[in-house]
Backbone and ligand atoms as CSV (ligand in chain L), in Angstrom:
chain,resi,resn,atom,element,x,y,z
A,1,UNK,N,N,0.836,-1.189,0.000
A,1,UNK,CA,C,0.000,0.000,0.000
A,1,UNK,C,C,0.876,1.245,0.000
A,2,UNK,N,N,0.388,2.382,-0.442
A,2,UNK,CA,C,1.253,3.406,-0.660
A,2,UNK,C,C,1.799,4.282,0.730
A,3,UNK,N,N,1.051,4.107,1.576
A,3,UNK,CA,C,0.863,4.527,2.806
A,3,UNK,C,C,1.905,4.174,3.288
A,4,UNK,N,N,2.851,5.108,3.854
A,4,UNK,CA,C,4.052,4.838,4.589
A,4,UNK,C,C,3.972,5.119,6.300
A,5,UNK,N,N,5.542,5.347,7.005
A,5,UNK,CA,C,5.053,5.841,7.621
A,5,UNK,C,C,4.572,7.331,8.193
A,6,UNK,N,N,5.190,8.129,7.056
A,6,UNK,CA,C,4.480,9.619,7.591
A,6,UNK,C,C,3.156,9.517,7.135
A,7,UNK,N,N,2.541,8.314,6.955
A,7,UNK,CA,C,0.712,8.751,6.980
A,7,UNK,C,C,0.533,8.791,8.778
A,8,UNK,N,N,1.429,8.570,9.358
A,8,UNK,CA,C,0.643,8.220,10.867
A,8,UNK,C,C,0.794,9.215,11.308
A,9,UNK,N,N,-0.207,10.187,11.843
A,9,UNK,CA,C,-0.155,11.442,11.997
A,9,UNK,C,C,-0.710,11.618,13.565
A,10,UNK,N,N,-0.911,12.879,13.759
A,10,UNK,CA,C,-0.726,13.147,14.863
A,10,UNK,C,C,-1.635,14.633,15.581
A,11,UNK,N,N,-2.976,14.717,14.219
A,11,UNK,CA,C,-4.112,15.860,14.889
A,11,UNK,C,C,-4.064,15.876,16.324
A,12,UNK,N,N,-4.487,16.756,16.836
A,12,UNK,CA,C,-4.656,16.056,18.095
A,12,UNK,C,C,-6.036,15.852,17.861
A,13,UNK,N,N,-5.464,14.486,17.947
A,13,UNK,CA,C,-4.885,14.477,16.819
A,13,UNK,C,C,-5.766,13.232,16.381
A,14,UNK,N,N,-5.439,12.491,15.432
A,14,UNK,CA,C,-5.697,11.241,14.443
A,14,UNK,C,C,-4.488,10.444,14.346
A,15,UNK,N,N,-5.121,9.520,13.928
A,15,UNK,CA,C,-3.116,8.447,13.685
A,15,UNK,C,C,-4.017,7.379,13.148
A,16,UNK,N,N,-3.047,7.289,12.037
A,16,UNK,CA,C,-3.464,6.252,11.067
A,16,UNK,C,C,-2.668,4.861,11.573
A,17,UNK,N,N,-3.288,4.061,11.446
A,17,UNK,CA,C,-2.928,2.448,11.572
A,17,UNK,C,C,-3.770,1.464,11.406
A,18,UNK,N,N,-3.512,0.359,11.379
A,18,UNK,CA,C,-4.280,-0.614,10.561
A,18,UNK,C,C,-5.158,-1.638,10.949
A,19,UNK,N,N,-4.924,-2.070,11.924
A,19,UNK,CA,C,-6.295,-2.739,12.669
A,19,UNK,C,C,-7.081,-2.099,13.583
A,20,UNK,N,N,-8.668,-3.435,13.031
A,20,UNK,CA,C,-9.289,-1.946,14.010
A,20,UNK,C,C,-10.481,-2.784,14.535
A,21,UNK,N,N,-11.068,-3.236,15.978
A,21,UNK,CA,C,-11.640,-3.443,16.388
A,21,UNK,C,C,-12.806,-4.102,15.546
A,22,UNK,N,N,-13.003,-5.292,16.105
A,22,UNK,CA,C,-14.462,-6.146,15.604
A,22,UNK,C,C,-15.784,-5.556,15.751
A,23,UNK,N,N,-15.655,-4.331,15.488
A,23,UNK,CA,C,-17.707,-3.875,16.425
A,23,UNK,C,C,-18.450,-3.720,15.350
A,24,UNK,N,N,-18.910,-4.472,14.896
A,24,UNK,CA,C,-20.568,-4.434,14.056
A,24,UNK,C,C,-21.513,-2.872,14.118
A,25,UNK,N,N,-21.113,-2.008,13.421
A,25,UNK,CA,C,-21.737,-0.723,13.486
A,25,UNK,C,C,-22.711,-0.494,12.609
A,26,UNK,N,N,-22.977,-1.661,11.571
A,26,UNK,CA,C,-23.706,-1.478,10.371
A,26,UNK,C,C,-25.331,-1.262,10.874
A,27,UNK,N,N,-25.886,-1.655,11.749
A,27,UNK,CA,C,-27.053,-1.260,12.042
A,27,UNK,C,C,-27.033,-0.313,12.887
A,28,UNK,N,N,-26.529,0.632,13.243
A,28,UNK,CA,C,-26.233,1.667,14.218
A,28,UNK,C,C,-26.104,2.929,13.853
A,29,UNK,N,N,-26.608,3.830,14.475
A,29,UNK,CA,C,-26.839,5.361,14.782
A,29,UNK,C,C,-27.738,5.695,13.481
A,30,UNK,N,N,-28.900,4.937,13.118
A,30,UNK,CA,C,-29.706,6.426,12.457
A,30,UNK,C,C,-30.217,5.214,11.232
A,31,UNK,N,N,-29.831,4.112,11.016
A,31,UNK,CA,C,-29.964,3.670,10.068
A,31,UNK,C,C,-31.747,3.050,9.779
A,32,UNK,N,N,-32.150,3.124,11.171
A,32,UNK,CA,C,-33.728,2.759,11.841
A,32,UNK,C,C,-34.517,4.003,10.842
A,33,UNK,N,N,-33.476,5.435,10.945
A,33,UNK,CA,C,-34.785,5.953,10.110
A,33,UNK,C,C,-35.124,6.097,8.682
A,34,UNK,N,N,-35.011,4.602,8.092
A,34,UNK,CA,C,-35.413,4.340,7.029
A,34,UNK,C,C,-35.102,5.569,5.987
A,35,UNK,N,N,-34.295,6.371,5.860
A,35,UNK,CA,C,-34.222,7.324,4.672
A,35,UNK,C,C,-33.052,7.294,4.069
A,36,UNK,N,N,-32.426,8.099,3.150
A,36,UNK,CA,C,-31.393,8.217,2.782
A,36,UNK,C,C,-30.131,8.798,3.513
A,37,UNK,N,N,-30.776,9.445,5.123
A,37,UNK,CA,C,-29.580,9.894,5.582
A,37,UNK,C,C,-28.878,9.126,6.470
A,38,UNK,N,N,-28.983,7.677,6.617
A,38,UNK,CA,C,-28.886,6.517,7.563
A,38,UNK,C,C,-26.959,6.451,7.371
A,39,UNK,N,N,-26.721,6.682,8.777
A,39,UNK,CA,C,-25.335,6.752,9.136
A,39,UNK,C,C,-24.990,5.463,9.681
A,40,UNK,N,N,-23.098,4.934,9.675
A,40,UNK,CA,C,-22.769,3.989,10.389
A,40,UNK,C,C,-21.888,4.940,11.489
A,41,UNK,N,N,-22.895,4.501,12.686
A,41,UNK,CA,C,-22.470,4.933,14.046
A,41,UNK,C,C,-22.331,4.214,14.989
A,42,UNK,N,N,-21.239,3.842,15.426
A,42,UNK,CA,C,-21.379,2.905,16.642
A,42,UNK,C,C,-22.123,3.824,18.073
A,43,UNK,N,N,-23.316,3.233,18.721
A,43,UNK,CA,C,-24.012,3.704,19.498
A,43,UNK,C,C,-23.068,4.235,20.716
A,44,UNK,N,N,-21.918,3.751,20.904
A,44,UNK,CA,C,-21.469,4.337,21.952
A,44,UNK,C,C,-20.978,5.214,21.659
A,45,UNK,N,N,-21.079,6.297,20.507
A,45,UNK,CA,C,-20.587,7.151,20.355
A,45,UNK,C,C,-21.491,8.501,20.904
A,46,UNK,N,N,-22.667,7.680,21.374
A,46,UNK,CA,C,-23.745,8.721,21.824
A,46,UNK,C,C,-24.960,9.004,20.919
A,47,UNK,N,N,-25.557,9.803,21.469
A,47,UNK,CA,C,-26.866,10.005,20.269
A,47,UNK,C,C,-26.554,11.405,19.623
A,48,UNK,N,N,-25.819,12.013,19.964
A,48,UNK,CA,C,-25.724,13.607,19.149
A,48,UNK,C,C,-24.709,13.329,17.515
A,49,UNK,N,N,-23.669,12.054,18.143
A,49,UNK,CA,C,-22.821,11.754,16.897
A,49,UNK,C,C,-23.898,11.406,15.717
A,50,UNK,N,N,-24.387,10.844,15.600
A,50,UNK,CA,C,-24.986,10.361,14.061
A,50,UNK,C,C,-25.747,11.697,13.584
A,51,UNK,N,N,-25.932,12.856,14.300
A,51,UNK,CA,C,-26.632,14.000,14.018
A,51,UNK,C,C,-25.515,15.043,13.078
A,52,UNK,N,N,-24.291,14.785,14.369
A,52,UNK,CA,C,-22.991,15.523,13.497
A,52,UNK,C,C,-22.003,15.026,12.346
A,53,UNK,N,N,-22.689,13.560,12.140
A,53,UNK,CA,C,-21.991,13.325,10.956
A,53,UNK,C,C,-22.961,13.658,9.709
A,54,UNK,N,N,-24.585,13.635,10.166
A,54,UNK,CA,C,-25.388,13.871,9.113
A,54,UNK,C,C,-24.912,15.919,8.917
A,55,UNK,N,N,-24.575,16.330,9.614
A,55,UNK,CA,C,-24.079,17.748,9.387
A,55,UNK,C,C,-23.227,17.289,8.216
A,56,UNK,N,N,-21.966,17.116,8.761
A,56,UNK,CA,C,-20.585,16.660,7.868
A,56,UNK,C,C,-21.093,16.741,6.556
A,57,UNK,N,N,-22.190,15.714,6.709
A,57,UNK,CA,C,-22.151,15.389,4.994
A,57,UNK,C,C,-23.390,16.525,3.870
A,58,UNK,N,N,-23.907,17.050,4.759
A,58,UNK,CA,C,-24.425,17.754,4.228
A,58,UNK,C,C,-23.599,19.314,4.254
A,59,UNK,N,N,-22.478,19.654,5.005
A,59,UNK,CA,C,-21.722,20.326,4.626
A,59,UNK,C,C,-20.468,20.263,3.456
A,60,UNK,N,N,-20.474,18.954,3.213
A,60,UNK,CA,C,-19.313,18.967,2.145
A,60,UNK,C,C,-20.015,18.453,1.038
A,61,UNK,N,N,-21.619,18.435,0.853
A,61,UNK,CA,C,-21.919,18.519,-0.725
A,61,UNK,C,C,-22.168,19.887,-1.096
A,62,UNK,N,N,-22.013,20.725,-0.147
A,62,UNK,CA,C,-22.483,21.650,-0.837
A,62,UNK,C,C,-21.521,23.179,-0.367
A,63,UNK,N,N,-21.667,24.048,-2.064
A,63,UNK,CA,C,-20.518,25.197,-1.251
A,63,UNK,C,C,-18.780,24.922,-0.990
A,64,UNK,N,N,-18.882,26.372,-0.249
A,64,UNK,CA,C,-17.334,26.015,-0.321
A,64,UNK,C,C,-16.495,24.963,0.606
A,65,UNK,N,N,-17.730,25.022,1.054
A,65,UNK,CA,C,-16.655,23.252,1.938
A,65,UNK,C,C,-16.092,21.937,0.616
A,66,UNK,N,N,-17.222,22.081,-0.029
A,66,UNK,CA,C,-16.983,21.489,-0.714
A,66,UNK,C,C,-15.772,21.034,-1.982
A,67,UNK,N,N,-15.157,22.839,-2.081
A,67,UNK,CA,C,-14.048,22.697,-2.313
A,67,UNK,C,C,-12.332,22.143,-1.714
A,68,UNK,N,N,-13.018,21.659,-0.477
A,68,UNK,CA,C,-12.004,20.501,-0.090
A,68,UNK,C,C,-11.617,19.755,-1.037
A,69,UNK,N,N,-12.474,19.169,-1.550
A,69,UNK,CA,C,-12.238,18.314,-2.507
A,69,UNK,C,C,-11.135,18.861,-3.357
A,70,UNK,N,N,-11.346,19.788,-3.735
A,70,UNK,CA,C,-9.989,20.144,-4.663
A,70,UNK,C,C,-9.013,20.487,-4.100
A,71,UNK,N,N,-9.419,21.313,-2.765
A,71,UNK,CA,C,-7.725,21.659,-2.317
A,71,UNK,C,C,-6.693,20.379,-1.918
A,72,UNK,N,N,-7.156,19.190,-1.610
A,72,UNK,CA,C,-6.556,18.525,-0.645
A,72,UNK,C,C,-6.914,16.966,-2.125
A,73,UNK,N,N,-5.675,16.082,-1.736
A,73,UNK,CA,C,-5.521,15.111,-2.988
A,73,UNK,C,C,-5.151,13.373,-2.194
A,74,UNK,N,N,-5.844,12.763,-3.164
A,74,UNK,CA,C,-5.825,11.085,-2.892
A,74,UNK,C,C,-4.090,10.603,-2.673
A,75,UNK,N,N,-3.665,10.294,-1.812
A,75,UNK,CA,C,-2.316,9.969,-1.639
A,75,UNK,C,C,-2.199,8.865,-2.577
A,76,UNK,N,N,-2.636,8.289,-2.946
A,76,UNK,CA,C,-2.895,7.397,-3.924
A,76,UNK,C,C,-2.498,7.605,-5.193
A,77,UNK,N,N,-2.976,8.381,-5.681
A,77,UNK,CA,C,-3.489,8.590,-7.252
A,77,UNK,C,C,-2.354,10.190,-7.331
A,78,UNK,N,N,-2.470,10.893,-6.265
A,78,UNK,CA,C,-1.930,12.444,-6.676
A,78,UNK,C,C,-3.453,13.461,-7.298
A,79,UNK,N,N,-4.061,12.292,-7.142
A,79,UNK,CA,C,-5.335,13.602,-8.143
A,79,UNK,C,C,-5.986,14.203,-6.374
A,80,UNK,N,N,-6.855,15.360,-7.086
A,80,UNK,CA,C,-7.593,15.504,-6.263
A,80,UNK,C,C,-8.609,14.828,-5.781
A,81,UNK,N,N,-9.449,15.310,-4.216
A,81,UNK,CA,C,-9.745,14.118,-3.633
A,81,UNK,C,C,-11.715,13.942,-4.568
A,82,UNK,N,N,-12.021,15.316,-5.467
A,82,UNK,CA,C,-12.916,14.408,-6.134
A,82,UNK,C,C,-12.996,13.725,-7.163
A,83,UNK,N,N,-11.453,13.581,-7.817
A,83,UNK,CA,C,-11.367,12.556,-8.723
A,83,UNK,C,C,-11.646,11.042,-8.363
A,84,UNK,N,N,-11.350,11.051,-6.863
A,84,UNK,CA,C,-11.562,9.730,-6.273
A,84,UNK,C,C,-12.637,9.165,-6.396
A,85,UNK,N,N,-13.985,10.673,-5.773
A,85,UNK,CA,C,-15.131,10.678,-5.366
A,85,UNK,C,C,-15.634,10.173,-6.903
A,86,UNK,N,N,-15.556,10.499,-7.912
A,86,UNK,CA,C,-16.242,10.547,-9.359
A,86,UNK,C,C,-15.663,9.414,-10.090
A,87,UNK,N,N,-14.782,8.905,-9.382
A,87,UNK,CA,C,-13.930,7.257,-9.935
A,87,UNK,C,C,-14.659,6.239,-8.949
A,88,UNK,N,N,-15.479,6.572,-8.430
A,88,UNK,CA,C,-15.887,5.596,-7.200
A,88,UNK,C,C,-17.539,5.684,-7.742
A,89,UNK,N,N,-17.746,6.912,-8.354
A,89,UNK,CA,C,-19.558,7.362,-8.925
A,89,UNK,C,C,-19.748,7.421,-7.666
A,90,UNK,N,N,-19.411,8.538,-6.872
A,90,UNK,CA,C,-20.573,8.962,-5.359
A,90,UNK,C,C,-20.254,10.050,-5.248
A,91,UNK,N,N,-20.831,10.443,-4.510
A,91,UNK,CA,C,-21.266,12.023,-4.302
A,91,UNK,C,C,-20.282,12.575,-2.615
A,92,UNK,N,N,-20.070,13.386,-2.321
A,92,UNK,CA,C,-19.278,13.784,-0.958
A,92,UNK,C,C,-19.925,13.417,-0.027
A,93,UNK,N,N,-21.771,13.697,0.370
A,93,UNK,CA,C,-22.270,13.103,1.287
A,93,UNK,C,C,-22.563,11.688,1.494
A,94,UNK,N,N,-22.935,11.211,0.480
A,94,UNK,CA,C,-23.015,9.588,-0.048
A,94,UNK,C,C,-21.862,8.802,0.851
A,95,UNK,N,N,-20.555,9.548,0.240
A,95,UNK,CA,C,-19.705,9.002,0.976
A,95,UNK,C,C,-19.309,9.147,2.301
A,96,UNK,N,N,-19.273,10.076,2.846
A,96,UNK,CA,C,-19.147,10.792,3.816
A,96,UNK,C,C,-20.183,9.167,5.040
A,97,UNK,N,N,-21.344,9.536,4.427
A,97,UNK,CA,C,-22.329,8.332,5.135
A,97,UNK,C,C,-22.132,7.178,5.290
A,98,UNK,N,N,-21.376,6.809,3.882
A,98,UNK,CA,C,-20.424,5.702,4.336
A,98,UNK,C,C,-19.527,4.565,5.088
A,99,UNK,N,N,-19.197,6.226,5.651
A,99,UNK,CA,C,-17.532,5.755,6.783
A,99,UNK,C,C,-18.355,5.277,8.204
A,100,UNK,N,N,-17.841,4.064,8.421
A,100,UNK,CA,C,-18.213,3.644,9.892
A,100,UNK,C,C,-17.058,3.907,11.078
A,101,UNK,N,N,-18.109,5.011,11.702
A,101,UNK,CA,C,-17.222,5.902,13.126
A,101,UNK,C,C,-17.792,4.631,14.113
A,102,UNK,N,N,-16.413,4.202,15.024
A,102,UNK,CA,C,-16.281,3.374,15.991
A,102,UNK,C,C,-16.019,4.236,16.927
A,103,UNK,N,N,-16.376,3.632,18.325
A,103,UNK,CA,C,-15.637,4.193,19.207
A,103,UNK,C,C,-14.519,3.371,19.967
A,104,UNK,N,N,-13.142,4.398,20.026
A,104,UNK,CA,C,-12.168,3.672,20.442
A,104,UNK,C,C,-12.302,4.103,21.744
A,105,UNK,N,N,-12.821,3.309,22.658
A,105,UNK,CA,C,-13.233,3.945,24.055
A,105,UNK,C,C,-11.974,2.753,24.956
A,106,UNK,N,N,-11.689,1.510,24.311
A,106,UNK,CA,C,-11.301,0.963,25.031
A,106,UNK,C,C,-9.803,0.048,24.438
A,107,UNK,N,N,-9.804,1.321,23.283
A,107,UNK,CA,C,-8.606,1.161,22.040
A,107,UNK,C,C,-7.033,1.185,22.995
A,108,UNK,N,N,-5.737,0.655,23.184
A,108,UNK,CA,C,-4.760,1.279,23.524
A,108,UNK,C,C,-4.313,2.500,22.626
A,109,UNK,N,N,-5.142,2.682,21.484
A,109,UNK,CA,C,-3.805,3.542,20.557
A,109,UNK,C,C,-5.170,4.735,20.855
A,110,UNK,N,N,-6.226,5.101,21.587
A,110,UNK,CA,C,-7.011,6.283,21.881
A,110,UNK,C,C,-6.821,6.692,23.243
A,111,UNK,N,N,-5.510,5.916,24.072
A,111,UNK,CA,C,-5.236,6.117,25.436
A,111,UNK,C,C,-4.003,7.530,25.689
A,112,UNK,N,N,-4.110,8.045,24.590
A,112,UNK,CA,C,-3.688,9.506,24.996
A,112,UNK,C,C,-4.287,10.426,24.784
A,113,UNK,N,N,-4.719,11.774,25.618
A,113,UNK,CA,C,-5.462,12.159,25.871
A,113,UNK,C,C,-5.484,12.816,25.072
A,114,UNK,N,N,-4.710,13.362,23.878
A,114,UNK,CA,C,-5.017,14.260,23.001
A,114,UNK,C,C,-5.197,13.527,21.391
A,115,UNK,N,N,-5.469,12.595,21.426
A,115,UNK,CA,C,-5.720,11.876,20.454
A,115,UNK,C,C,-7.404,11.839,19.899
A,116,UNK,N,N,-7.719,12.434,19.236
A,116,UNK,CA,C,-9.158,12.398,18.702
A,116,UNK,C,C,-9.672,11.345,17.667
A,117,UNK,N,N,-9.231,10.357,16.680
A,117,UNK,CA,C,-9.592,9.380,16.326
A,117,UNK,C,C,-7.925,8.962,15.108
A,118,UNK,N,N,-7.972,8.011,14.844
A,118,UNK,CA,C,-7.561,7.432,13.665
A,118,UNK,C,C,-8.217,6.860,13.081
A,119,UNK,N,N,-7.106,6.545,11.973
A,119,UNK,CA,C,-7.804,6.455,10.582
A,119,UNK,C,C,-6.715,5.824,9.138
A,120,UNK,N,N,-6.821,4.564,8.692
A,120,UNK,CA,C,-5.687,4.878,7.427
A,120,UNK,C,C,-6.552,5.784,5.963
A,121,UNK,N,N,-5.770,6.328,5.755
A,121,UNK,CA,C,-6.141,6.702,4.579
A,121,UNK,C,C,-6.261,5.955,3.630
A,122,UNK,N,N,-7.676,6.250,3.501
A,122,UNK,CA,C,-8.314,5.185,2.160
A,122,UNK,C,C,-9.212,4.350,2.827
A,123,UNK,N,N,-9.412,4.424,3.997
A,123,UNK,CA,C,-10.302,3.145,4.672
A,123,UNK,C,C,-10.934,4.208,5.366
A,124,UNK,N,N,-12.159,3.223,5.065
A,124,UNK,CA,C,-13.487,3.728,5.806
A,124,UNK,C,C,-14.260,3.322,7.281
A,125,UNK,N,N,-13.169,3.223,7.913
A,125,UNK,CA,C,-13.511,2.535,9.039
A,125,UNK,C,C,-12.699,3.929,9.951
A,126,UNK,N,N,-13.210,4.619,10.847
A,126,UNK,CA,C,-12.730,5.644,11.216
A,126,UNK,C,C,-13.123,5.405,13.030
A,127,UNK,N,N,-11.825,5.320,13.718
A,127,UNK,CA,C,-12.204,5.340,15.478
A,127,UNK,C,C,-12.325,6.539,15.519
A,128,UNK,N,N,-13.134,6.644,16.805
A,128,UNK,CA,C,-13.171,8.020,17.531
A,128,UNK,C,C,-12.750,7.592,18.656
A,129,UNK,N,N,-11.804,8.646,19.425
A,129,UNK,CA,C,-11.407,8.402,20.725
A,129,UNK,C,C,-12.339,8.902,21.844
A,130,UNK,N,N,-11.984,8.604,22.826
A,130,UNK,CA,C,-12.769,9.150,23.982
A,130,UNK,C,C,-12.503,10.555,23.845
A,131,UNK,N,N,-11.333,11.072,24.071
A,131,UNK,CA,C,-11.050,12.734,23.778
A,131,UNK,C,C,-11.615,13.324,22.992
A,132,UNK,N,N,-12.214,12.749,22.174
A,132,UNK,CA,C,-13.202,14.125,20.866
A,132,UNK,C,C,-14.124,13.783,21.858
A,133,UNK,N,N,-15.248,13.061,22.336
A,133,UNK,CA,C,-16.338,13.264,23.163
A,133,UNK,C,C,-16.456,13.526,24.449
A,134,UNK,N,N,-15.464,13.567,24.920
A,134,UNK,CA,C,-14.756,14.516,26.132
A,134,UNK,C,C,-14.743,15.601,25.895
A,135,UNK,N,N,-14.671,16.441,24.943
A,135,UNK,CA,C,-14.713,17.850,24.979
A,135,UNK,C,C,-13.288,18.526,24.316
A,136,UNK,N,N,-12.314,17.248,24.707
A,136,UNK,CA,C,-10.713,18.069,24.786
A,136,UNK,C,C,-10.735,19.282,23.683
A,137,UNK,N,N,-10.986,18.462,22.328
A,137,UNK,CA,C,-10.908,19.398,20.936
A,137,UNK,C,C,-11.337,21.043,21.367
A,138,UNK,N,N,-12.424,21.006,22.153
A,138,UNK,CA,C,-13.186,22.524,22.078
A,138,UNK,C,C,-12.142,23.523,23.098
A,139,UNK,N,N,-11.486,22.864,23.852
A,139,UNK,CA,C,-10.585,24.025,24.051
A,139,UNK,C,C,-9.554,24.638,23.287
A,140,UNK,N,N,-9.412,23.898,22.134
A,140,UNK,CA,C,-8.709,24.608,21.012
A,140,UNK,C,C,-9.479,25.141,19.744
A,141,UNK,N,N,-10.954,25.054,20.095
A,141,UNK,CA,C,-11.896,25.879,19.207
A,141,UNK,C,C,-12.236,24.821,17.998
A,142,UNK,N,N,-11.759,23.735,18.286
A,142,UNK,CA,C,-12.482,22.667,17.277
A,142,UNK,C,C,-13.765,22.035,17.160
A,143,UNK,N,N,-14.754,22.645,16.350
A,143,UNK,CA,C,-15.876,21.580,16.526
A,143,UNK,C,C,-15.710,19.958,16.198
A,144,UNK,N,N,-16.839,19.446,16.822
A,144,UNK,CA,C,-16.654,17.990,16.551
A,144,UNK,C,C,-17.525,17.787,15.209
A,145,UNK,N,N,-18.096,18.229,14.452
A,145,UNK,CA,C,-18.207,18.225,13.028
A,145,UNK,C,C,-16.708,18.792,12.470
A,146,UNK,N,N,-15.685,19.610,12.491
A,146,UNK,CA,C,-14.918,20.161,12.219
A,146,UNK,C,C,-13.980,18.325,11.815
A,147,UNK,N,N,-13.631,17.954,13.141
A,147,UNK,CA,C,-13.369,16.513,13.262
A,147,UNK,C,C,-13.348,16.040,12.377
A,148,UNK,N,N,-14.733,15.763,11.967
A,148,UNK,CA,C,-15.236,14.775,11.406
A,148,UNK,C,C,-15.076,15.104,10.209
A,149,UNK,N,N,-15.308,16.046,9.274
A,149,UNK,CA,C,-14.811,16.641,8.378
A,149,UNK,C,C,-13.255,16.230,7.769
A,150,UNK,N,N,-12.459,16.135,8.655
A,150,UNK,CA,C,-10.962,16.248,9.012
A,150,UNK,C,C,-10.782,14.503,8.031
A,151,UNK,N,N,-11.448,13.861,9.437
A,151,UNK,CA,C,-11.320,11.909,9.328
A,151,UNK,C,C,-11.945,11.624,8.040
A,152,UNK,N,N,-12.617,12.213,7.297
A,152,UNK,CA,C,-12.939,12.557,6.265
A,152,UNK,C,C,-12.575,12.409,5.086
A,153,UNK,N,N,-11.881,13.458,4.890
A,153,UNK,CA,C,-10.805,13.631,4.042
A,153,UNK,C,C,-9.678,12.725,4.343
A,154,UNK,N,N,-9.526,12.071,5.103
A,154,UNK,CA,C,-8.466,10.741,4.982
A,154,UNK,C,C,-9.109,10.079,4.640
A,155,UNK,N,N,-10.420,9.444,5.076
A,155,UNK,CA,C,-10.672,8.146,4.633
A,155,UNK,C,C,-11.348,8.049,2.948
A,156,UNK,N,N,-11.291,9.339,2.244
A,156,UNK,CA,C,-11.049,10.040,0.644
A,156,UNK,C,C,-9.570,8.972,0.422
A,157,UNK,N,N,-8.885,9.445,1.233
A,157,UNK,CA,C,-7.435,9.351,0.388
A,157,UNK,C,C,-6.046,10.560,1.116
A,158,UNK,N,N,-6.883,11.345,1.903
A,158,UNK,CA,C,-5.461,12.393,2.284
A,158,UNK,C,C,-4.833,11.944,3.206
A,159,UNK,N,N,-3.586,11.903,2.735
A,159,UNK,CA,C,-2.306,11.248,3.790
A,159,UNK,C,C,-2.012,12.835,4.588
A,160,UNK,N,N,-0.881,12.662,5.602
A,160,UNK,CA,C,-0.577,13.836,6.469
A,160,UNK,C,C,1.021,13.877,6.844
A,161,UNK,N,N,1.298,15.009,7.150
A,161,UNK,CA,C,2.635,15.283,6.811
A,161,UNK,C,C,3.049,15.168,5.526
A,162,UNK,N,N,3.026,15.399,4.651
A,162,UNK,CA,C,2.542,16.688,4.595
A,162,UNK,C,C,0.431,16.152,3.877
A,163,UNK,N,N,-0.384,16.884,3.993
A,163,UNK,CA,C,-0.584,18.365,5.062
A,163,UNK,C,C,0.067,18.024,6.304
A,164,UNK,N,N,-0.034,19.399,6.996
A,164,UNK,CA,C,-0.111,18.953,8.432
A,164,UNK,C,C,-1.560,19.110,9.203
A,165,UNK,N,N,-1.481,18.551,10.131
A,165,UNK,CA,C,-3.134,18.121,10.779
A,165,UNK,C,C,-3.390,19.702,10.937
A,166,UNK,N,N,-2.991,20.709,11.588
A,166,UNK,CA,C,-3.388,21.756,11.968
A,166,UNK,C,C,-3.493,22.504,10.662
A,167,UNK,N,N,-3.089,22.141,9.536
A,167,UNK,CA,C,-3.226,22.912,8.350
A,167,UNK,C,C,-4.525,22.323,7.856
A,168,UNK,N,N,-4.738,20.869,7.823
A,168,UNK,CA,C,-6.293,20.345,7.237
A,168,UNK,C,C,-6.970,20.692,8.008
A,169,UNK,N,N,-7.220,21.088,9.764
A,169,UNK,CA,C,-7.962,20.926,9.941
A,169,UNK,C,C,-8.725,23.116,10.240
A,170,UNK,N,N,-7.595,23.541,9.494
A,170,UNK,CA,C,-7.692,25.252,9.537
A,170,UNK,C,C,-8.561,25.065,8.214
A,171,UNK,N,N,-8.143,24.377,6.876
A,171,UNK,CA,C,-8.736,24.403,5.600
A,171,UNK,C,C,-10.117,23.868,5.724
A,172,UNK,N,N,-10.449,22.829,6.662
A,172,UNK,CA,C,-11.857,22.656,6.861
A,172,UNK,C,C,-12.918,23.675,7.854
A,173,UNK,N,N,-12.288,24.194,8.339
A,173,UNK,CA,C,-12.500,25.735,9.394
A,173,UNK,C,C,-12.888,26.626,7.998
A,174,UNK,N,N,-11.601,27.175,7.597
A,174,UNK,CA,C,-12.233,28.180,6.640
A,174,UNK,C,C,-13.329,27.973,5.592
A,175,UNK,N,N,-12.800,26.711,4.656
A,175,UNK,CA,C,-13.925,26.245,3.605
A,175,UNK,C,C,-15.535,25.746,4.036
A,176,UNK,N,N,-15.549,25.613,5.630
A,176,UNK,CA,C,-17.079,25.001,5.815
A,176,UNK,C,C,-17.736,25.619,6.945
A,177,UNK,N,N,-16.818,26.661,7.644
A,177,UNK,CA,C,-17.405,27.512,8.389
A,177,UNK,C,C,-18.865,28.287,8.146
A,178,UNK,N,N,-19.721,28.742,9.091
A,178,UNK,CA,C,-21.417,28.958,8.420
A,178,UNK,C,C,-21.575,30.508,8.924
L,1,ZN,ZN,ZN,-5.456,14.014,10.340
């Protein structure tokens, strides 16, 4: 895989690596309400998460969030990250709905406190740590849609270092701010 090791990054952060917990999330957080906006949420992520990922995705189909997509590129390919999206035939929220958020509540690699989820790039399987639902992020003015946004765009394809986490996660600040 192309993924070396400067994909393992360090948002406070995210960190990419490769196994990832057995938890069955496919019927979980939202998928009961029969519509098109049915999220994979692992329930222990709470009941407000499947609300803020249905944000997420309705912030990056539309507008200038949406130009993430172009600023930021598939480590993969070198293209941008909606060449991926349009090589795959889906749409930003489509995908976005996609990604199954776990919670790494009882992960060793979410046992530092400033760690907010990992993720490899390119995989759609995204932990959340205890620290994003702890609050930690908001003392540095991060929303937890902001987050999510972030885990996002990796599991597209964006590797880190380069960007750096505080640079993706300023470009998702400016481009999707309301
Ligand atoms: Zn990151």
């Amino acid at each position: 895989m192309a993924f070396a090791a400067n994909s393992v990054h360090f948002l406070f952060l995210c960190l990419a690596v490769a196994v990832f917990p057995a938890v069955d999330v496919s019927a979980a957080g939202g998928s009961a309400r029969g519509d098109d906006e049915a999220v994979l949420v692992d329930p222990r992520l709470g009941l407000a998460f499947p609300r803020v990922v249905r944000e997420a995705a309705r912030l990056l189909e539309n507008g200038a969030c949406r130009l993430l997509l172009r600023d930021f590129s598939d480590d993969r390919t070198g293209l941008p990250l909606e060449e991926t999206l349009a090589a795959l035939d889906t749409s930003p929220a489509i995908f976005l709905r996609s990604i199954r958020f776990r919670s790494g509540r009882e992960d060793p690699r979410c046992f530092s406190p400033y760690r907010m989820a990992y993720v490899v790039p390119g995989n759609r399987d995204v932990v959340i740590c205890p620290a994003l639902y702890n609050g930690v992020h908001r003392q540095y003015g991060d929303s937890t849609v902001v987050i999510v946004l972030h885990e996002a765009l990796h599991a597209m394809g964006l590797g880190e270092n380069p960007p750096g986490s505080r640079e993706i996660t300023t470009a998702v600040e400016h481009r999707c701010s309301r």
